[in-house]
C-alpha positions in Angstrom: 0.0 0.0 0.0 3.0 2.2 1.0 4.2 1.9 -2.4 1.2 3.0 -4.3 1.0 6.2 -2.5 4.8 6.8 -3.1 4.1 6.1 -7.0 1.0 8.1 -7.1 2.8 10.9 -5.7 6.2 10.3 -7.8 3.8 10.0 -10.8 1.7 13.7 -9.9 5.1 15.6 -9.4 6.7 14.1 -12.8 2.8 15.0 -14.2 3.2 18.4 -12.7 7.0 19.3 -13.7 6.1 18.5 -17.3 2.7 20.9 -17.6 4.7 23.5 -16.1 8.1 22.6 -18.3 5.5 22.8 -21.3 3.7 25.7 -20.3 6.2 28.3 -19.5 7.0 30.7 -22.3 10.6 31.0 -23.4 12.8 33.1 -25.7 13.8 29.7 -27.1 10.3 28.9 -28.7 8.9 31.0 -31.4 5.4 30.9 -33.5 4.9 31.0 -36.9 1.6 31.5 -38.2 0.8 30.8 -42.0 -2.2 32.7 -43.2 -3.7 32.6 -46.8 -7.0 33.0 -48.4 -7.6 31.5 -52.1 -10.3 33.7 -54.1 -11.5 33.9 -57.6 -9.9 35.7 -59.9 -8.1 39.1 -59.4 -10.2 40.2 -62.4 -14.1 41.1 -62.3 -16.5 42.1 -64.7 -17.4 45.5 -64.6 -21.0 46.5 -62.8 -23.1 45.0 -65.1 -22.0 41.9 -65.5 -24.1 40.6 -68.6 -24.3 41.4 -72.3 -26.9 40.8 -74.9 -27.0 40.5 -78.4 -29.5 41.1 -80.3 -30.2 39.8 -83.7 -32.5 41.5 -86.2 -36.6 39.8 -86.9 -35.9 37.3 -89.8 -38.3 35.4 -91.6 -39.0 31.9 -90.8 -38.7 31.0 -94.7 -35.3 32.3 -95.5 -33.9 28.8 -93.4 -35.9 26.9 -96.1 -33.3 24.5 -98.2 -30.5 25.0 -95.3 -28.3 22.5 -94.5 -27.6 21.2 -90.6 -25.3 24.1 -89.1 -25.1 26.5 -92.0 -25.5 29.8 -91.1 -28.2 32.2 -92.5 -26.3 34.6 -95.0 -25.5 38.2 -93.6 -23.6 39.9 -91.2 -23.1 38.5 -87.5 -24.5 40.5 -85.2 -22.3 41.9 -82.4 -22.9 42.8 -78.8 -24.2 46.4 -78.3 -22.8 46.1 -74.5 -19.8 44.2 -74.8 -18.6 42.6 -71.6 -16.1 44.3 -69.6 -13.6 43.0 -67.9 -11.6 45.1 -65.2 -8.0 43.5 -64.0 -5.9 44.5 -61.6 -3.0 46.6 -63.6 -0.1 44.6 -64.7 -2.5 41.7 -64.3 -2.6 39.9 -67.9 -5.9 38.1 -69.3 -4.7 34.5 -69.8 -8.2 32.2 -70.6 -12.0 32.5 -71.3 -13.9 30.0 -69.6 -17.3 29.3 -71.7 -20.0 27.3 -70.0 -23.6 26.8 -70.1 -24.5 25.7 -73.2 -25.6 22.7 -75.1 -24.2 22.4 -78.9 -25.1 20.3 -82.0 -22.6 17.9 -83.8 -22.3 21.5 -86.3 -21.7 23.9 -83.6 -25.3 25.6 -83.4 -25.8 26.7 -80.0 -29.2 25.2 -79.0 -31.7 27.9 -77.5 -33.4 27.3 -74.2 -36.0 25.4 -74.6 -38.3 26.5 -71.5 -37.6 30.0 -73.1 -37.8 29.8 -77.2 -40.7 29.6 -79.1 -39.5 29.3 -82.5 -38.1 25.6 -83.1 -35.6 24.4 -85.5 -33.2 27.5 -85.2 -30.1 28.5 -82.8 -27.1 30.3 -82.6 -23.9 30.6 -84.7 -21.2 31.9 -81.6 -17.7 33.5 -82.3 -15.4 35.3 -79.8 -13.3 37.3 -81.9 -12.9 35.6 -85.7 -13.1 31.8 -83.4 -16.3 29.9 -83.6 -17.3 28.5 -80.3 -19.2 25.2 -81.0 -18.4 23.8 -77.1 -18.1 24.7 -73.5 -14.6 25.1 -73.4 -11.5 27.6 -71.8 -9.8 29.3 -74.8 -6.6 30.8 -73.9 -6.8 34.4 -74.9 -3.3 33.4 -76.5 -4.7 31.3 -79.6 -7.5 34.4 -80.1 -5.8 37.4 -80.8 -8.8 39.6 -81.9 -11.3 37.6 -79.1 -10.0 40.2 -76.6 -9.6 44.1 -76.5 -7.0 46.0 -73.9 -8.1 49.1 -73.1 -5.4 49.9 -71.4 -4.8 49.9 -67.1 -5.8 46.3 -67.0 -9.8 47.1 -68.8 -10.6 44.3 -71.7 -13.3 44.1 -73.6 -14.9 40.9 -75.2 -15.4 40.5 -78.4 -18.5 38.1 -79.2 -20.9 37.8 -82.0 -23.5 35.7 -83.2 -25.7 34.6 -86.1 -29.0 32.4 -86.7 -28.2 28.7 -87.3 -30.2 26.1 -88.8 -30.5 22.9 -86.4 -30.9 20.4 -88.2 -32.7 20.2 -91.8 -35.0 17.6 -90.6 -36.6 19.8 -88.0 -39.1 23.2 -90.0 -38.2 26.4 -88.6 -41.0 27.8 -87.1 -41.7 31.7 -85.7 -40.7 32.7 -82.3 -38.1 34.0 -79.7 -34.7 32.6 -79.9 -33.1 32.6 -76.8 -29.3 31.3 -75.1 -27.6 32.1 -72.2 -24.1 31.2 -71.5 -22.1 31.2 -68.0 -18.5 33.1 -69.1 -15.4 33.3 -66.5 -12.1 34.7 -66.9 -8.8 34.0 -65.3 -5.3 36.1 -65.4 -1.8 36.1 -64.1 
């Protein structure tokens, strides 16, 4: 019994020298705290953060005799409010990130189809001279006239668009066209 109390004691005051061993602050123990925090991009599109283009009334019959993918003759139409990218200066656009969208085997952007009324008809997409007929990230690199500086780390995009036949097995038919696509941007 005599030795249990000894070793219960023995065992406390080695207990005791070690919390107070550990706990005592000395100039030979330092801290080094790591601190980080990952966010987006450094670059944000200006205020308001969505673009639309607009394509002028056409007429149902002109898609008559089109092919799958071919695009109805005329100009593409271009954004009237391009989107605006704002970077921090020195800060260099690197890709495009375009998401959102579904795409035929010939690169028509499908419309939406809870929000189109016309069928048989989509969208014909190009950023800069490139056609975008996926949801891909384009380096800004390989697209030299996608992308606009405006100098102190302000870029403009350059997108267009154009009506596109379907498929030829499907008749156009009269109504609102409509797509929306999600588009990102990173830098270094």
């Amino acid at each position: 019994m005599k030795r249990s109390i000894i070793a219960a004691a023995v065992f406390s005051t080695v207990l005791m020298s070690i919390n107070a061993f550990a706990a005592a602050p000395s100039e030979e123990q330092g801290e080094l705290v790591i601190i980080g925090n990952v966010i987006n991009s450094s670059c944000r599109f200006e205020t308001d953060y969505s673009s639309t283009i607009q394509l002028a009334d056409v007429d149902a019959t002109r898609f008559a005799g089109m092919s799958a993918g071919e695009v109805l003759s005329g100009n593409f139409a271009t954004s009237s409010d391009p989107l605006t990218i704002v970077c921090p200066e020195g800060t260099v656009l690197k890709s495009i990130d375009i998401s959102g969208g579904t795409y035929t085997t010939g690169g028509v952007l499908n419309p939406i189809a809870t929000t189109t009324s016309a069928n048989g008809v989509g969208f014909k997409l190009r950023l800069g001279s490139a056609d975008i007929n996926e949801n891909t990230i384009y380096d800004v690199n390989n697209l030299p006239d996608a992308v606009t500086s405006l100098g102190n780390g302000v870029y403009q995009m350059n997108f267009s668009a154009q009506y596109a036949r379907i498929n030829a097995a499907t008749p156009v038919t009269a109504g609102e066209v409509r797509s929306v696509l999600t588009i990102a941007v990173s830098a270094e």
